[in-house]
N, C-alpha and C positions, 0 to 999 in steps of 0.2 A: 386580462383573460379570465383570471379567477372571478371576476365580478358578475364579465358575461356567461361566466357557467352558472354562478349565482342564479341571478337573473331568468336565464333560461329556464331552469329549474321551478323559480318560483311560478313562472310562467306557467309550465306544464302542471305543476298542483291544481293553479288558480282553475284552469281548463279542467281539470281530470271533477275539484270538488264543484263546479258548474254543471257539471254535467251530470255528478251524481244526485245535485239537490233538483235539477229537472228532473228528473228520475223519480226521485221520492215523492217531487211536489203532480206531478202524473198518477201514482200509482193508490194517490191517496183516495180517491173511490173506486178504485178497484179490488177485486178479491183480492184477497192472501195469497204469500206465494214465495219463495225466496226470495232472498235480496241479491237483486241484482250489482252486478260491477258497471264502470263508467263504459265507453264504447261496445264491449264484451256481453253486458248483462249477466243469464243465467248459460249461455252458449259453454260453457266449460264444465259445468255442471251438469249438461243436457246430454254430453259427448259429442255437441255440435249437430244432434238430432234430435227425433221427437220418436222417439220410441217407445210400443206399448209397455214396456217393463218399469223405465225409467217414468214415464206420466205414472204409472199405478204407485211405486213408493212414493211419490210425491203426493198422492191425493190422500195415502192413508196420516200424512204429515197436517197436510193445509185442508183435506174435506173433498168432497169432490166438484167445487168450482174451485178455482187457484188459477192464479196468473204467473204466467213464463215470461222469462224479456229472451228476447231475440236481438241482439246489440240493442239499440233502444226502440225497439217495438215490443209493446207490450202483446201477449197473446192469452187470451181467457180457456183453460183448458175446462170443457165438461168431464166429470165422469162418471160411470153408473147412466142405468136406462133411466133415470128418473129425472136427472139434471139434462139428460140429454133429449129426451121429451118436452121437458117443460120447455126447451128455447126451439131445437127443429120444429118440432111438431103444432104444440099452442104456441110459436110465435113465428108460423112459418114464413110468412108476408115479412116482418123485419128481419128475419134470419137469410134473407134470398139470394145477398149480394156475394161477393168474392172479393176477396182481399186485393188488393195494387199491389201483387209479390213482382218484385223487380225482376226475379229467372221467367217466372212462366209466362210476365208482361215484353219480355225482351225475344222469348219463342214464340208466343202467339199473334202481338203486335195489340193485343186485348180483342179479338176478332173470333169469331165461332161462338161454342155453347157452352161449355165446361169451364171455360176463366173469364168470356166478358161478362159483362151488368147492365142494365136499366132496360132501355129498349130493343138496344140490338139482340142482348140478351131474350129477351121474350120474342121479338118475330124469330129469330133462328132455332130455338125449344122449340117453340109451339111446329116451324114448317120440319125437323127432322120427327118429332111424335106425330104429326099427319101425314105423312111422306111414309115413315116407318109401318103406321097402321096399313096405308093402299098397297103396299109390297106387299102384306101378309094375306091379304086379299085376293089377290090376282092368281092366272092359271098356277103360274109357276109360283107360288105364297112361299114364306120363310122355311115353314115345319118341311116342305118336299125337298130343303135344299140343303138343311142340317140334313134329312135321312140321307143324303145323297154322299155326304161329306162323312158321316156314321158309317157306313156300308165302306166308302173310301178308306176310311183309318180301321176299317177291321182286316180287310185286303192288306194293308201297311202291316197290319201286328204279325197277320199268318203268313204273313214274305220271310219274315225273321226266323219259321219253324222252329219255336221254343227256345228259341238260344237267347242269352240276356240280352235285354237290349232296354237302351234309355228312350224312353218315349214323351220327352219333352219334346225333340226336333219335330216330332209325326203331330203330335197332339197340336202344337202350336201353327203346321201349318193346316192342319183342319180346320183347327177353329178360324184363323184369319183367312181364310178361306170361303167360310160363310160368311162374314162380315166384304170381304170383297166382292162376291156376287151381287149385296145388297148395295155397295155405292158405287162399282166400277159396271156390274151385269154381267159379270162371266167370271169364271174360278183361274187358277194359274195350277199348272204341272208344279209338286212337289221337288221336280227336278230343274225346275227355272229359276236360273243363277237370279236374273232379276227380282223375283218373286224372294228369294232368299235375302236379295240385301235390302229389299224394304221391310223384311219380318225382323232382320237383323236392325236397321236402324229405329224400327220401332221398338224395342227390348231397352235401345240404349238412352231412347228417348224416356224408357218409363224409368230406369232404373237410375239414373241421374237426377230425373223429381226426387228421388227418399233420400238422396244420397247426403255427405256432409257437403260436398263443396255445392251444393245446391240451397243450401241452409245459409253458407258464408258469403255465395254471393248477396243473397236476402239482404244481409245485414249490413254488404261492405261492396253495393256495385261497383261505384265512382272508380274502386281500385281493382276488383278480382274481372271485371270485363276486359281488362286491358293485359292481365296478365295468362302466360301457360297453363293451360293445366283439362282436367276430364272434362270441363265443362264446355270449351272449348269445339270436342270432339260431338257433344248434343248438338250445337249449332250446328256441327257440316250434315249432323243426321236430318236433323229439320231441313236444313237446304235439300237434303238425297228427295226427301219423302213429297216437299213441296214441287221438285220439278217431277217428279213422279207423276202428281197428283194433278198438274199442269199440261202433261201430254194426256194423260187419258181423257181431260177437259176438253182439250186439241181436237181428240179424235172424235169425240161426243158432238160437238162443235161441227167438225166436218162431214156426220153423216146424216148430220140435220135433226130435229126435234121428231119424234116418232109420235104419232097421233096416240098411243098405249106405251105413258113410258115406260120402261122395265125396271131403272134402278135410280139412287138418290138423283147424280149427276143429270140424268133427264130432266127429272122433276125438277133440279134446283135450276138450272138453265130454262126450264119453263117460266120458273118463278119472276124471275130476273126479267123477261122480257115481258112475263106480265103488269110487272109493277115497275117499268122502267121511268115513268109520268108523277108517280105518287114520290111527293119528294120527303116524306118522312120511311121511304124504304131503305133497310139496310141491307137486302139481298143485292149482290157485287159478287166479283170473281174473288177478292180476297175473303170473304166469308165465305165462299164458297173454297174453297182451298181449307178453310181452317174446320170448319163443318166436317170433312173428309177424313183431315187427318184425327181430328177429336174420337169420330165414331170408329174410326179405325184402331186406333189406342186402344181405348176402350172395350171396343169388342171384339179383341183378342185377348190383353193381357189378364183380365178376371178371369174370363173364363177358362181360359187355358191352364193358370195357376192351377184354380179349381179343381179341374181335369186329372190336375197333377198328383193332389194333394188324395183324390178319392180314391187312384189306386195304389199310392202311398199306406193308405188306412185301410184299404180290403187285404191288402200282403200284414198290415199287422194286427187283423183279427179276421183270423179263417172262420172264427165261425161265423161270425156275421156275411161273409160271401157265402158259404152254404145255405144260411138262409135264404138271405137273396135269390141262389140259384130255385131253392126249393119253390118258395113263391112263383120266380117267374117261371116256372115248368108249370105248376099248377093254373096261371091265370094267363097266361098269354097264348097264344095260335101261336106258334113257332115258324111259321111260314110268313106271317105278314110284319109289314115294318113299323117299327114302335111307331106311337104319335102321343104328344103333350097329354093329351086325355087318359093314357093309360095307367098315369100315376093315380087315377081313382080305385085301378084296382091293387092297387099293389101298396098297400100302408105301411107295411115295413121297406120295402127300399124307399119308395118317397120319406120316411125319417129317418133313410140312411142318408140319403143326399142332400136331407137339410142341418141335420149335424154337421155334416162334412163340410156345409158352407159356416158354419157356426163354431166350430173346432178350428179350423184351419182361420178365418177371421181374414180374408184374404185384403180386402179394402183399409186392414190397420187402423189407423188413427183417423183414415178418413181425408178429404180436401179441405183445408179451412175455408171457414165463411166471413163472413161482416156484418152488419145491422144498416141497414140501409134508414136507419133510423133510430134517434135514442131513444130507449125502453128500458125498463125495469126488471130485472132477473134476479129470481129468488132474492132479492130486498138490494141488490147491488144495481147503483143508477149507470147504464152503459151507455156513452155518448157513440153517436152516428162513427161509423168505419172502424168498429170494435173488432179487431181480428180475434175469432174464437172457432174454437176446435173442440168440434164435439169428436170424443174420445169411442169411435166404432167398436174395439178391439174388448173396451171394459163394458161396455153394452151387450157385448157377447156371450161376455163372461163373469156376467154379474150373480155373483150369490143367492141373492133375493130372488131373481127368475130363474137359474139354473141348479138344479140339485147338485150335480158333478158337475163344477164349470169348466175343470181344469183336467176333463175325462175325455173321450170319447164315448158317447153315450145316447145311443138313437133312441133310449127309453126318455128322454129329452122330449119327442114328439110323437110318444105313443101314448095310450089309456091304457089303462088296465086291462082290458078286455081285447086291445091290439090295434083298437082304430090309428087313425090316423091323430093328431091334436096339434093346434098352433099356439104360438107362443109370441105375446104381446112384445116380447126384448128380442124378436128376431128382425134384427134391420140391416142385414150384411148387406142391401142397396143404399142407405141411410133411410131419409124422409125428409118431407115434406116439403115444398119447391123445388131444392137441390137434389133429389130423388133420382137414381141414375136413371139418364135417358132409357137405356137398353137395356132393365130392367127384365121384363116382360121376353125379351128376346133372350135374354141371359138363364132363364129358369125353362127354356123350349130346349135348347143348347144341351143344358147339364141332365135332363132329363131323357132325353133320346139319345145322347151320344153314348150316355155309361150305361143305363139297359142296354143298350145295343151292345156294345163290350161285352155286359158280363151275362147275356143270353149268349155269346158267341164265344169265351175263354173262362178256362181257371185258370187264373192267376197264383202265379209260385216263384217266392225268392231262387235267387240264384244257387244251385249245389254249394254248400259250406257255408251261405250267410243265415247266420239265425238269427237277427231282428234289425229293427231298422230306424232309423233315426226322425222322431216325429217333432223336433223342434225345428223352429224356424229362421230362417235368414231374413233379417229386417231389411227392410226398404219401404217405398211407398207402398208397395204390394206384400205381402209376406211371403215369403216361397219354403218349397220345401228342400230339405240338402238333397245334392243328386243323389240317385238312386238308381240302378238296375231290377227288370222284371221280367220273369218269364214265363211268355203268354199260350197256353197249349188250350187245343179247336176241345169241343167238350162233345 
């Protein structure tokens, strides 16, 4: 017995120093970066995530390209707008692809916009950015549908007559609200249970991407897909959101193709029968399912955070909402409803609400990408399927671009003289091919719905609370702690 415990033993070394000399014999043209353990890697070190706090001390150690291990997947992190330019931006063609993450390859099936690659990839971009543009187009266009949802969630504030209240529930179904007009063609009652458990499993859908056991399936599927645990509860949300997305397919289906579609669902079921002959189409009911839910993610959970975080930051500096107020009394009709255009007259809130998306950093660390091919990066040779991670959160927050990085500070995007001024390290969407789809839809959104707010309330803490907590809760998204506000008619 004692021989086979021997034995065993040697056994398990033999495996553990195999493992670490692939490890090393891997890493050797790659950046710097901790040394990884056998199975584990740097995942113990990392706290089993990728959080901006933990990549920042690490970059001031290794520089700001260094490489992470994820059990044994090596990960190239960017940091600084400078390292993350040079590979999104000048190399945005090999930066295009998306990693084989075994969680999001296990929810999505590798199907939709946001996690497949090559070509399904580009025909499904390209038909939601065409599809996206004709909706904004038509009688009923995007900007009439946010004002409509704006006007909605100001109704929601003044229901509450000043009493505190948390405006995550309201704000969240607003926003997903607008995005549901655009792929289903009609909004839901803030009061429909249904409408609630699909806003509800999209939350748990995004908040299990950041999470740890999201990280550990990464590294360890073969064994965490078979066992208990939160991850578990993603998939039935993904099943909730897919049959979901399946009956209103149904009923789109059923009342036949409308010669003027109105929303995605038309279009992509136009699509589908128009290219049902072209055998290199990947338009199908399964991309069409993941397209849905993608856009759906997406154009609630930023924006809404956002939402969160901007009257977060007006409760903890009064004076800059007095500003604000003072401006829009001066440059706006008070009678008519905001529109995207109106941030030209108003330079100080438009650099309030691009601080706010630059302070708050809502997109984090970002989605990792891949190299669809090997290329050269800052003198480091990166073979094809390079998982790397351009670091959003230190591009945000970078020294070199930011005077107060680690302020709130809309002097950020003013002149001197008060204009309005942009700023080359502002990429709270990223860039360059991976560029958020809804983009363009997301800066209509934050624009119209917080004028509209704060034309219509002052905002004031709760009786007895004097200040409020402006750090964030990591995840894939960054959120802000909850908070109470109360909203009195001006």
């Amino acid at each position: 017995m004692w021989f086979v415990h021997q034995l065993l033993l040697a056994v398990l070394a033999c495996i553990l120093i195999a493992k670490y000399l692939k490890i090393i014999w891997k890493a050797r043209s790659l950046p710097p970066g901790p040394s990884p353990l056998p199975f584990i890697g740097n995942l113990w070190a990392l706290s089993f995530n990728l959080y901006p706090d933990t990549l920042s001390k690490l970059a001031k150690v290794y520089g700001n390209i260094y490489t992470v291990w994820l059990g044994h997947t090596p990960i190239v992190v960017l940091h600084g707008y400078r390292a993350v330019k040079n590979a999104i931006i000048s190399h945005s063609e090999e930066m295009s692809g998306r990693p084989n993450s075994n969680f999001l390859k296990d929810i999505t099936s590798g199907k939709g916009i946001v996690i497949s690659n090559g070509h399904n990839w580009k025909q499904q971009r390209r038909f939601g950015l065409m599809t996206l543009r004709n909706l904004g187009l038509g009688k009923r266009g995007l900007e009439t549908r946010i004002q409509e949802e704006a006007q909605c969630l100001v109704e929601s504030f003044a229901a509450q007559n000043g009493k505190p209240m948390d405006t995550s529930f309201f704000i969240i179904h607003s926003v997903a609200n607008v995005i549901s007009a655009v792929v289903f063609g009609h909004r839901f009652s803030i009061d429909d249970i249904t409408f609630q458990k699909l806003v509800a499993g999209n939350n748990n859908l995004v908040n299990s991407l950041g999470s740890k056991w999201g990280t550990i399936y990464d590294s360890f599927p073969w064994l965490i897909k078979h066992l208990p645990g939160p991850h578990q509860k993603t998939f039935r949300s993904k099943e909730y959101l897919e049959k979901f997305v399946k009956q209103e397919i149904r009923i789109h289906q059923e009342n036949g193709s409308p010669e003027e579609p109105d929303d995605l669902i038309d279009h992509y079921l136009a699509q589908i029968a128009k290219t049902k002959d072209e055998p290199d189409s990947t338009f199908d009911t399964a991309n069409l399912i993941q397209v849905v839910i993608d856009l759906f993610i997406a154009g609630t959970e930023t924006t809404a955070t956002t939402l969160q975080w901007a009257l977060l930051l007006i409760l903890s500096y009064p004076d800059i909402q007095e500003k604000i107020h003072k401006e829009l009394d001066a440059a706006l009709d008070a009678s008519s409803a905001i529109t995207y255009e109106d941030r030209t007259k108003l330079p100080y809130t438009n650099a309030v609400i691009h601080e706010i998306q630059r302070f708050g950093s809502i997109a984090s660390v970002g989605i990792a990408r891949c190299n669809i091919k090997d290329f050269t990066l800052d003198g480091y040779s990166l073979k094809q399927d390079t998982l790397i991670l351009p670091n959003l959160f230190s591009v945000l927050h970078d020294s070199q671009y930011w005077e107060t990085p680690y302020e709130f500070n809309p002097n950020h995007f003013l002149t001197k003289d008060g204009s309005f001024k942009a700023n080359e390290a502002f990429l709270p969407f990223s860039a360059g091919h991976r560029v958020c789809l809804g983009e363009q839809l997301a800066r209509f959104e934050l624009v119209i719905f917080l004028i509209t707010l704060l034309r219509a309330f002052n905002f004031h803490l709760p009786e007895g609370v004097t200040k409020v907590n402006t750090n964030y809760i990591p995840s894939i998204t960054l959120k802000p702690h909850p908070y109470k506000v109360c909203a009195l008619p001006r």
